[in-house]
C-alpha positions in Angstrom: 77.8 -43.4 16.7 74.3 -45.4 17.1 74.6 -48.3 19.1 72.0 -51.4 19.1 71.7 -53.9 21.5 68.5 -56.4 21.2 67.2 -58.3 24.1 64.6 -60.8 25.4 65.2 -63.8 23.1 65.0 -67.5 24.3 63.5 -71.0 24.1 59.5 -70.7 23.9 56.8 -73.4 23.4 54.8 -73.6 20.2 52.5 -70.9 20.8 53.7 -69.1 23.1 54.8 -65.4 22.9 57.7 -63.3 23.2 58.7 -59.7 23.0 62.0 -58.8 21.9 63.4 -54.9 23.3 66.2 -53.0 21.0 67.6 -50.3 22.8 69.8 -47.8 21.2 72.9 -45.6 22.6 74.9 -43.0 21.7 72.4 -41.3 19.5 68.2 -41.3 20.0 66.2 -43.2 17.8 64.0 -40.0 16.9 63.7 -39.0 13.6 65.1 -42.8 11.9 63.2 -45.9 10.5 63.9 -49.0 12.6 63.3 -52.4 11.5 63.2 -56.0 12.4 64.8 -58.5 10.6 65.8 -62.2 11.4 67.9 -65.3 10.0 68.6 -68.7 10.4 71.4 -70.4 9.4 72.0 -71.0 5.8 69.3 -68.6 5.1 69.5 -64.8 4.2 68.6 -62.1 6.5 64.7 -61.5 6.4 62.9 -58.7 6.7 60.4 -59.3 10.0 59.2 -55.6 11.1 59.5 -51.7 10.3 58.1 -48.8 11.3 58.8 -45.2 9.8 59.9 -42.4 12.0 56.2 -41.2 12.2 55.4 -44.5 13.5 53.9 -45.9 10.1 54.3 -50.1 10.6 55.4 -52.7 8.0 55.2 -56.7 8.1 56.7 -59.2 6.4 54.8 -62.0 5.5 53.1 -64.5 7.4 54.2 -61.8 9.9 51.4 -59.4 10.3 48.9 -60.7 12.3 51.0 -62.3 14.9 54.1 -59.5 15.2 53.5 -55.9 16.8 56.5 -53.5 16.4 56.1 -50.1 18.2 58.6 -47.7 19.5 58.8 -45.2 22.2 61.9 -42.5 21.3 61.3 -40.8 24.4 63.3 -44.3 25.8 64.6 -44.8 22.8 63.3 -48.3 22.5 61.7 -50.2 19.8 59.7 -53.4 20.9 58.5 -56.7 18.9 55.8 -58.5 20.4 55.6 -61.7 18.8 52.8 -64.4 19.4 51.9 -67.8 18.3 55.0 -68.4 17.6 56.2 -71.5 15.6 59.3 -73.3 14.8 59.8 -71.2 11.8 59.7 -68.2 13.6 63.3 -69.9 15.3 65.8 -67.4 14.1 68.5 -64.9 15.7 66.4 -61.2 15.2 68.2 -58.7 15.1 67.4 -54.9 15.3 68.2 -51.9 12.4 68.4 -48.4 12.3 68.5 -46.2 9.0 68.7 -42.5 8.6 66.0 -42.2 6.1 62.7 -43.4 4.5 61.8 -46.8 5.9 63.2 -49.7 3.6 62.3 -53.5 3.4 66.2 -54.3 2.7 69.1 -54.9 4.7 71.3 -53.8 2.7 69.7 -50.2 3.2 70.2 -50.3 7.0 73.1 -48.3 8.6 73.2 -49.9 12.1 72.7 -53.2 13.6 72.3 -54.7 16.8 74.3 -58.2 18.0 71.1 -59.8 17.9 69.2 -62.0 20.0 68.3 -65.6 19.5 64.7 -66.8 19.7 64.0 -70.7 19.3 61.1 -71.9 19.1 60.8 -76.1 20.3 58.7 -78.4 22.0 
Protein backbone atom coordinates (compact mmCIF):
# COMPACT_ATOMS: atom_id res chain seq x y z
CA UNK A 1 0.00 0.00 0.00
CA UNK A 2 1.39 3.60 -1.20
CA UNK A 3 1.43 5.95 1.49
CA UNK A 4 1.70 9.93 0.99
CA UNK A 5 2.56 12.32 3.37
CA UNK A 6 3.07 16.19 2.07
CA UNK A 7 5.19 18.57 3.94
CA UNK A 8 6.49 22.21 4.16
CA UNK A 9 3.26 24.25 4.16
CA UNK A 10 2.81 27.42 6.23
CA UNK A 11 2.02 31.16 6.50
CA UNK A 12 4.12 33.12 3.71
CA UNK A 13 4.10 36.88 2.69
CA UNK A 14 2.70 37.98 -0.63
CA UNK A 15 5.46 37.10 -2.79
CA UNK A 16 7.25 34.97 -1.14
CA UNK A 17 8.00 31.32 -2.10
CA UNK A 18 7.50 27.94 -0.78
CA UNK A 19 8.29 24.39 -1.67
CA UNK A 20 6.12 21.80 -0.68
CA UNK A 21 7.98 17.85 -0.38
CA UNK A 22 5.51 14.61 -0.79
CA UNK A 23 7.16 11.62 0.23
CA UNK A 24 5.76 8.27 -0.40
CA UNK A 25 6.10 4.84 1.70
CA UNK A 26 5.37 1.44 1.32
CA UNK A 27 5.79 1.33 -2.37
CA UNK A 28 8.37 3.69 -4.76
CA UNK A 29 7.02 6.31 -6.75
CA UNK A 30 8.75 4.81 -10.00
CA UNK A 31 6.89 3.97 -12.78
CA UNK A 32 3.41 6.29 -11.49
CA UNK A 33 2.07 9.86 -12.47
CA UNK A 34 2.06 12.20 -9.40
CA UNK A 35 0.17 15.26 -9.22
CA UNK A 36 -0.53 18.35 -7.33
CA UNK A 37 -3.68 19.40 -6.47
CA UNK A 38 -5.20 22.01 -3.87
CA UNK A 39 -8.51 23.35 -2.24
CA UNK A 40 -9.96 25.71 -0.18
CA UNK A 41 -12.96 25.58 1.60
CA UNK A 42 -16.11 25.54 -0.21
CA UNK A 43 -14.27 25.09 -3.31
CA UNK A 44 -13.49 21.77 -5.23
CA UNK A 45 -10.23 20.06 -5.36
CA UNK A 46 -7.99 21.77 -8.13
CA UNK A 47 -5.65 20.47 -10.21
CA UNK A 48 -2.18 22.53 -9.43
CA UNK A 49 0.80 20.16 -10.80
CA UNK A 50 1.53 16.70 -12.71
CA UNK A 51 4.20 15.09 -14.08
CA UNK A 52 4.19 11.71 -16.03
CA UNK A 53 6.36 8.85 -14.93
CA UNK A 54 8.97 9.91 -17.63
CA UNK A 55 9.00 13.16 -15.97
CA UNK A 56 6.68 15.02 -18.65
CA UNK A 57 5.25 18.30 -16.44
CA UNK A 58 1.68 19.69 -16.44
CA UNK A 59 0.20 23.17 -15.02
CA UNK A 60 -2.86 24.31 -14.22
CA UNK A 61 -3.61 27.59 -14.87
CA UNK A 62 -2.34 30.72 -13.77
CA UNK A 63 0.08 28.06 -12.40
CA UNK A 64 2.86 27.60 -14.88
CA UNK A 65 5.08 30.20 -14.69
CA UNK A 66 5.29 30.45 -11.03
CA UNK A 67 4.98 26.44 -9.85
CA UNK A 68 7.98 23.92 -10.56
CA UNK A 69 7.01 20.22 -9.84
CA UNK A 70 9.90 17.70 -10.25
CA UNK A 71 10.54 14.35 -8.72
CA UNK A 72 13.41 12.29 -7.80
CA UNK A 73 12.19 8.31 -7.47
CA UNK A 74 15.52 7.35 -6.44
CA UNK A 75 14.09 9.28 -2.88
CA UNK A 76 10.97 8.77 -3.85
CA UNK A 77 10.02 12.39 -3.55
CA UNK A 78 8.08 14.77 -5.59
CA UNK A 79 8.73 18.51 -4.84
CA UNK A 80 6.51 21.86 -5.74
CA UNK A 81 8.41 24.97 -5.72
CA UNK A 82 5.95 27.63 -5.68
CA UNK A 83 6.82 31.43 -5.98
CA UNK A 84 5.13 34.70 -6.05
CA UNK A 85 2.73 33.45 -4.19
CA UNK A 86 -0.63 35.24 -3.61
CA UNK A 87 -3.57 34.95 -1.51
CA UNK A 88 -5.25 32.76 -3.92
CA UNK A 89 -2.69 30.47 -3.97
CA UNK A 90 -3.96 29.98 0.13
CA UNK A 91 -5.23 26.44 -0.02
CA UNK A 92 -4.44 22.91 1.70
CA UNK A 93 -2.22 21.00 -1.33
CA UNK A 94 -2.30 17.93 -1.25
CA UNK A 95 -0.15 15.19 -3.07
CA UNK A 96 -1.52 12.18 -5.65
CA UNK A 97 -0.29 9.14 -7.00
CA UNK A 98 -2.01 7.09 -9.93
CA UNK A 99 -0.88 3.84 -11.53
CA UNK A 100 -1.17 5.01 -15.02
CA UNK A 101 -1.16 7.76 -17.71
CA UNK A 102 -0.97 11.14 -16.03
CA UNK A 103 -4.56 12.65 -15.56
CA UNK A 104 -5.78 16.35 -14.78
CA UNK A 105 -8.73 14.79 -12.43
CA UNK A 106 -8.98 13.78 -8.98
CA UNK A 107 -11.20 11.54 -9.41
CA UNK A 108 -8.54 9.39 -11.46
CA UNK A 109 -6.03 9.44 -8.60
CA UNK A 110 -5.51 6.30 -6.44
CA UNK A 111 -3.60 7.75 -3.45
CA UNK A 112 -3.52 10.76 -1.49
CA UNK A 113 -1.61 12.43 0.98
CA UNK A 114 -3.15 14.31 4.35
CA UNK A 115 -2.16 17.32 2.89
CA UNK A 116 -0.46 20.36 3.98
CA UNK A 117 -1.80 23.84 4.47
CA UNK A 118 -0.21 26.86 2.72
CA UNK A 119 -1.67 30.47 3.53
CA UNK A 120 -0.78 33.02 2.00
CA UNK A 121 -1.44 36.75 4.22
CA UNK A 122 0.08 39.88 4.96
Amino acid sequence: QLQLAEAGGGLVQPGDSLKLSCAASGRTFRGYSIAWFRQSPGKERDFVSGISFSGNTFYGDFMKDRFTISRDDAKNMVYLQMNSLNPEDTAVYYCAVRDGVWARSASQYDYWGRGTQVTVSS
